[in-house]
C-alpha positions in Angstrom: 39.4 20.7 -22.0 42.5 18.9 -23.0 44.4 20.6 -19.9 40.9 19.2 -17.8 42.0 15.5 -19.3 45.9 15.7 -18.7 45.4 16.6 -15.1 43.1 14.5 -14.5 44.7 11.5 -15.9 47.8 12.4 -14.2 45.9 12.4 -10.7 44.4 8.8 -11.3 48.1 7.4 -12.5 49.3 8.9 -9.5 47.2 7.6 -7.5 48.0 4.1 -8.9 51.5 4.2 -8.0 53.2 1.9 -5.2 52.8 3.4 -1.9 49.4 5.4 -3.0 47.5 2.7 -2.7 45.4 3.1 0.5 42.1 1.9 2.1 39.7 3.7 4.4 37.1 1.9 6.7 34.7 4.0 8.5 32.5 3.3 10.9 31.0 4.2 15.0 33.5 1.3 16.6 31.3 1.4 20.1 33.1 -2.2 20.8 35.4 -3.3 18.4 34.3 -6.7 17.7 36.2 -10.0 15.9 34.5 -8.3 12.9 35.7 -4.8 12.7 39.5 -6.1 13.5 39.4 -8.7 10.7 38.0 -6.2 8.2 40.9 -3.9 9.3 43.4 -6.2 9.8 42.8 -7.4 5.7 43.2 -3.8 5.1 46.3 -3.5 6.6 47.4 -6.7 4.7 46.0 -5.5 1.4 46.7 -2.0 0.9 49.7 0.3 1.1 48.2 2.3 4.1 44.8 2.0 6.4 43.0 4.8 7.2 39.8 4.2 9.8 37.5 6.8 10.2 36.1 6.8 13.5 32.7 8.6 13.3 30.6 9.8 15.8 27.0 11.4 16.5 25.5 12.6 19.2 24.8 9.5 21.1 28.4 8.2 20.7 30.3 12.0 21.4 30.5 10.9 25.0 32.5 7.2 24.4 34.7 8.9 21.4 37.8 9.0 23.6 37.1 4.9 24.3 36.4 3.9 21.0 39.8 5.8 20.1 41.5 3.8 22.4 40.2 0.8 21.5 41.4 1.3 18.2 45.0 2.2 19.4 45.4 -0.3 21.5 44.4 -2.9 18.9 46.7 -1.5 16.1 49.1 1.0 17.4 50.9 3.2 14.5 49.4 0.5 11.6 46.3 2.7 10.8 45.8 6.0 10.7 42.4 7.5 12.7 40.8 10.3 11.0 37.6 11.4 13.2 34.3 13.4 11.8 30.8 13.6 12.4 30.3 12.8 8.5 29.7 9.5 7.2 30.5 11.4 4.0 33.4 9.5 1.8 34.9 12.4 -0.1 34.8 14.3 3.3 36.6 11.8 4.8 39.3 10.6 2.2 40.1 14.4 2.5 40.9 14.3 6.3 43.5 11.2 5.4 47.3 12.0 5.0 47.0 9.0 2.9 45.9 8.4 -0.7 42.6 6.2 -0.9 41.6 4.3 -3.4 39.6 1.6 -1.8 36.9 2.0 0.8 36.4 -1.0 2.4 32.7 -2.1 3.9 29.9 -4.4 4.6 27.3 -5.9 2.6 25.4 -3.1 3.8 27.3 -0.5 3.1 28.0 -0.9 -0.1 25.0 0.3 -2.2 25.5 3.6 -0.3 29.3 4.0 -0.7 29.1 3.2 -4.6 26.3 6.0 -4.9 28.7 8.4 -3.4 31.5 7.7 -5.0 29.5 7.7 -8.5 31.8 10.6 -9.8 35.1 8.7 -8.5 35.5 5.8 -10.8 39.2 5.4 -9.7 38.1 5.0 -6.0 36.5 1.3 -5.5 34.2 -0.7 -2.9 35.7 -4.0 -1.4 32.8 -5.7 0.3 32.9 -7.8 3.4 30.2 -10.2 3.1 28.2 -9.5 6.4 25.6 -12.2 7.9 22.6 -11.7 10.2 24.9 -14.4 12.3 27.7 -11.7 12.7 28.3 -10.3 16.2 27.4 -6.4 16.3 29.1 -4.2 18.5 25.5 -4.0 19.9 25.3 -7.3 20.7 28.2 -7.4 22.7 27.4 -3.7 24.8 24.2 -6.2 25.6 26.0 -8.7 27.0 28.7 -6.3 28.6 28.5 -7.9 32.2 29.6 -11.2 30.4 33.2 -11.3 30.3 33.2 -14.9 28.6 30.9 -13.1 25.7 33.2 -10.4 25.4 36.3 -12.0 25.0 35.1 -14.5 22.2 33.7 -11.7 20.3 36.3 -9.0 20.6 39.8 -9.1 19.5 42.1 -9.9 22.2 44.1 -6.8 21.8 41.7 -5.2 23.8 40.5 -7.6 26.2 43.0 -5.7 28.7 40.0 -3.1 28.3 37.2 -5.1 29.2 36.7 -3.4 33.2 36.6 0.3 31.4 34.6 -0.8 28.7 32.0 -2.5 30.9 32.3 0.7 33.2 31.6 2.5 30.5 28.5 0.9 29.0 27.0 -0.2 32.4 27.2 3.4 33.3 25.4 5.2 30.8 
């Protein structure tokens, strides 16, 4: 027991220390909206490293490559991608090179993410306040053919995407 307690508090110090102190933020990405690169960019700001977890199911397995790119092109080496088909935390903190200790999310997401990480009390939740009055990525894939749309609710790092993405979505 005593060996349990001393390894354990050793991992949780460790995981305190500067340059272990990283974020994860998971989600489908099918645009990348204002949103989503806000929430990320914070992260970046905030934490030591930013891990994004770029999940997919089967009805976003065939844009995976596009939503990849998306992310690349907005933030180049800054984040690291880790991709599953698991919304599961633990499953996906384990895929990161980096230590997490926060997972970052909407008000939506948070109930959900603090049940899972009921056994990790040194990983915590920073909530985003979310609004019904905040753009969705569906929102914008329904207004793909409006270019004017598109650029004020995406982040202009990838408004150089805009013809693939509209390709994309008007072709499925």
């Amino acid at each position: 027991i005593i060996d349990d307690l001393v390894l354990s508090v050793k991992m949780i110090a460790t995981r305190r220390l500067d340059g272990n102190n990283g974020a994860l933020m998971l989600g489908k990405y099918r645009v990348m909206t204002t949103a989503h690169y806000d929430i990320i960019a914070e992260g970046i700001r905030k934490y030591d490293s930013m891990t994004v977890a770029l999940i997919t199911s089967k009805d976003t397995k065939d844009s995976k490559d596009l939503r990849r790119k998306m992310l690349e092109t907005a933030f180049g080496n800054k984040i690291e991608i880790v991709e599953s088909t698991s919304g599961n935390l633990i499953t996906l903190m384990n895929k990161s090179d980096n230590n997490i200790n926060v997972i970052m999310a909407g008000t939506d997401r948070v109930d959900s993410y603090n049940t899972q990480l009921a056994r990790m009390p040194d990983v915590s939740v920073d909530e985003t306040p979310r609004t019904d009055d905040d753009i969705s990525a569906s929102k914008v894939i329904e207004k793909i053919d409006d270019d004017k749309y598109f650029k004020a609710n995406t982040p202009k790092e990838i408004h150089s995407m805009y013809v693939e993405i509209r390709e994309f979505y008007t072709a499925v």
